[in-house]
C-alpha positions as CSV (number, residue, x, y, z in Angstrom):
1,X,16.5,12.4,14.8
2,X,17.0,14.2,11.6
3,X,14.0,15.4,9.1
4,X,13.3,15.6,6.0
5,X,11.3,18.3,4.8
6,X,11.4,17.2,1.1
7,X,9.0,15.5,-0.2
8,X,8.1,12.9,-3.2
9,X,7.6,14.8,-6.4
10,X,5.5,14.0,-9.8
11,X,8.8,14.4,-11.6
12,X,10.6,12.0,-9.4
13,X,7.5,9.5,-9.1
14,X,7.6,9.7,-13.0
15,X,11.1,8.4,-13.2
16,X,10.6,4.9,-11.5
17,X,9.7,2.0,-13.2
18,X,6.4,1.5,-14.1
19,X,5.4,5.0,-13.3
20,X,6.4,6.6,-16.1
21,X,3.0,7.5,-17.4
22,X,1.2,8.7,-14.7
23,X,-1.5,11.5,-14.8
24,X,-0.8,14.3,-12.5
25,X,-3.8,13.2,-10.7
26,X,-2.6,9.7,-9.9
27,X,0.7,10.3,-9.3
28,X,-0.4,13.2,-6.6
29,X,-2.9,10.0,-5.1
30,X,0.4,8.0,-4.7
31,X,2.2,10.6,-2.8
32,X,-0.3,11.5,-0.7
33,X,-0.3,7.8,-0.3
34,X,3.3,7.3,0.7
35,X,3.2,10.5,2.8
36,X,0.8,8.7,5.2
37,X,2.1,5.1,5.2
38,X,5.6,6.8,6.0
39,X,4.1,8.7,8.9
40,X,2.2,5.2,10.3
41,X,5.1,3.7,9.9
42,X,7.1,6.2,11.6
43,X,5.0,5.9,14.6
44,X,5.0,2.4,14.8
45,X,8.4,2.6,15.1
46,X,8.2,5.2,17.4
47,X,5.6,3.3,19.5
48,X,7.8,-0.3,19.5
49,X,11.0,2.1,20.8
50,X,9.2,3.3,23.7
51,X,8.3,0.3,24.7
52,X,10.4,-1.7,28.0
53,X,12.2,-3.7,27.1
54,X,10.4,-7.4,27.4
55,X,8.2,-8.1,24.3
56,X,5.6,-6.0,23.9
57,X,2.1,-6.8,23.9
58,X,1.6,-5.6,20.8
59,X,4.2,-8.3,19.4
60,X,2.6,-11.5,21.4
61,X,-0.7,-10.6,19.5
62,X,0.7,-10.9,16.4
63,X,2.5,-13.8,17.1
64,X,-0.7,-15.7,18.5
65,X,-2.6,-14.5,15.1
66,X,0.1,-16.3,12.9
């Protein structure tokens, strides 16, 4: 798997849409923010990957709450 050891900056957050006026404050917030959904998400994935190959149990919970 290949990394990335870049990560979001103010500057680049400030050139979006929308974000253009953000306080150094918030826009660090909304990094930080990103930084740990991205890693959640990342091991979800990692977790659903590892698992054999019938459907895991994980997925017939969430298909019982729907």
């Amino acid at each position: 798997m290949e990394t990335c050891n870049r990560r979001l900056t103010i500057e680049k957050l400030r050139s979006y849409p929308g974000c253009e006026n953000l306080t150094d404050e918030k826009a660090v917030e909304i990094i930080d923010s990103l930084y740990k959904l991205a890693a959640i998400l990342l091991e979800f994935h990692y977790f659903r990957e590892n698992q054999p190959d019938d459907e895991s149990t994980y997925s017939k919970d969430l298909n019982q709450a729907a």
